[in-house]
C-alpha positions in Angstrom: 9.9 28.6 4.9 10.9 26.8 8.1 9.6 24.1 9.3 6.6 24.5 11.1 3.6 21.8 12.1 1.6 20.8 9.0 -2.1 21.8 10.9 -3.4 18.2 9.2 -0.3 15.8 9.6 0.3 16.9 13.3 2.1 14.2 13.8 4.7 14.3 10.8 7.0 16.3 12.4 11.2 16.1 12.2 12.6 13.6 14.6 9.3 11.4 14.3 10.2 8.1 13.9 8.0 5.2 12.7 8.4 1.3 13.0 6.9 -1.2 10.5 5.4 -4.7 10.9 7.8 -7.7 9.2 7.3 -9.3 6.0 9.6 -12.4 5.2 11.8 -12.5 2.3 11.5 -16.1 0.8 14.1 -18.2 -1.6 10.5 -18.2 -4.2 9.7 -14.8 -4.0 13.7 -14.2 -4.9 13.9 -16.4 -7.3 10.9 -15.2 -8.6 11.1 -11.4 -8.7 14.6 -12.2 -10.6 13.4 -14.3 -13.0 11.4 -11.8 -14.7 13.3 -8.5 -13.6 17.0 -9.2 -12.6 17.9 -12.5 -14.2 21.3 -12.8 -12.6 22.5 -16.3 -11.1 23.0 -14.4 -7.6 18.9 -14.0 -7.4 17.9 -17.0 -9.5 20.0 -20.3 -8.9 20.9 -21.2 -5.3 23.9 -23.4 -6.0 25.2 -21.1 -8.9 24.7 -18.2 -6.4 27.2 -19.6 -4.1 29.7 -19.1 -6.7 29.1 -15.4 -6.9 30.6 -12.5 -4.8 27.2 -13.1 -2.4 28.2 -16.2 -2.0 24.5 -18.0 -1.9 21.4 -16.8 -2.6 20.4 -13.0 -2.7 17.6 -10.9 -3.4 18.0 -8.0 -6.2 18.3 -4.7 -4.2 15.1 -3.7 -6.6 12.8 -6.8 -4.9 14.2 -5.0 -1.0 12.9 -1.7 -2.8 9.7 -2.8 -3.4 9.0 -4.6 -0.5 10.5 -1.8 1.6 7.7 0.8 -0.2 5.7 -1.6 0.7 6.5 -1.7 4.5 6.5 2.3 3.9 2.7 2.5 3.2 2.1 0.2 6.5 4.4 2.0 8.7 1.4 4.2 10.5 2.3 7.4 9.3 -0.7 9.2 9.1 -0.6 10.5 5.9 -3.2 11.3 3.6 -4.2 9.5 -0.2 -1.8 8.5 -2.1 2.1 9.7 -1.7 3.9 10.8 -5.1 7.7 10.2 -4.9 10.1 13.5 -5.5 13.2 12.0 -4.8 14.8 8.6 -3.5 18.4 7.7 -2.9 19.1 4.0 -2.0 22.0 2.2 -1.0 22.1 -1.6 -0.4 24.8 -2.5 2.4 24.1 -5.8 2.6 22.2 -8.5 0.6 18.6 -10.1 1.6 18.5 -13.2 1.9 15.9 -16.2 2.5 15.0 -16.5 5.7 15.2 -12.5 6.2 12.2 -10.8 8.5 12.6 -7.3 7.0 10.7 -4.1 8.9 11.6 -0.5 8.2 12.3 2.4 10.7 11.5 5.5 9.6 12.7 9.1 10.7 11.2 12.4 9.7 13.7 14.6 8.4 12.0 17.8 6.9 8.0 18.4 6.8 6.5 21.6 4.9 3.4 22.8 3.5 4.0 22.9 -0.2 4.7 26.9 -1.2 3.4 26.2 -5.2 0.7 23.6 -4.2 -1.6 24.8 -1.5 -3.3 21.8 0.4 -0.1 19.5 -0.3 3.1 18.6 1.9 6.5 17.7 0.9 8.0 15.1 3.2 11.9 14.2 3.5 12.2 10.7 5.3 15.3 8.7 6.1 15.1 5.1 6.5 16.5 1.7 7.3 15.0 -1.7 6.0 16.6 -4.3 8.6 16.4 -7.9 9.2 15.7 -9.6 12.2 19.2 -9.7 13.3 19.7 -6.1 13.2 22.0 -6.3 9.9 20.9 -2.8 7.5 19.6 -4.3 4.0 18.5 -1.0 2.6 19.1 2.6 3.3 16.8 5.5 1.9 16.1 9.2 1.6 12.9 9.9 0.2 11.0 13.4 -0.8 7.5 12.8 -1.0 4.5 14.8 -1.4 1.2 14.7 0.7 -2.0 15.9 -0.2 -4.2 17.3 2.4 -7.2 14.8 1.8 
């Protein structure tokens, strides 16, 4: 099945590409998110964490994640209900750090109607969750499925 226009997402087409707003990453919300989910001395104690391979503070890759789905369901995709995740690749290039303004831009690889769940549509998306100084924090692929309402 190729990929032709989903008749209710007209606009979720490959090659559309979507910007986010910003969220801030903050030394708390680091320091926070690690103490209860990735205790290590890179995410949870400044001065140890200059000590580390990161050389000061840095947020886990899994706080970027979940601020990037976040920033994902705010992008302005006009999607419908809730998205259910297929498939996600992530790579972290670079650490977040305090002080980060994070957005997401978002490409539309692959858009099809579903050809086992009539009213859905799988999505493929690539995208970037960047700082304010254009340095890459995150890069995803996600397969997602859309239902029609």
């Amino acid at each position: 099945m190729t990929d032709a226009p989903i008749p209710w997402l007209p606009d979720i087409v490959p090659g559309a590409h979507f910007v986010s707003s910003e969220i801030e990453m903050t030394a708390e919300a680091i320091i926070e998110f690690a103490k209860q989910y990735d205790p290590q001395v890179a995410h949870t104690d400044p001065e140890l964490a200059k000590k580390t391979a990161f050389q000061g503070l840095s947020s886990s890759g899994w706080l970027t994640a979940a601020l990037t789905a976040k920033l994902v369901t705010e992008v302005g995709m006009p999607l419908h209900g809730d998205l259910i995740g297929a498939d996600v690749h992530l790579k972290w290039p670079s650490p977040a750090r305090p002080g980060d303004r994070l957005h997401v831009e978002l490409d539309i690889v692959t858009a099809r109607l579903s050809r086992s769940r009539p009213g859905w549509a799988i999505v493929t998306a690539k995208y970037q969750t960047v700082n304010q100084d254009g340095e890459i924090r995150q890069q995803t692929e996600a397969t997602v499925f859309s239902p029609k309402s």
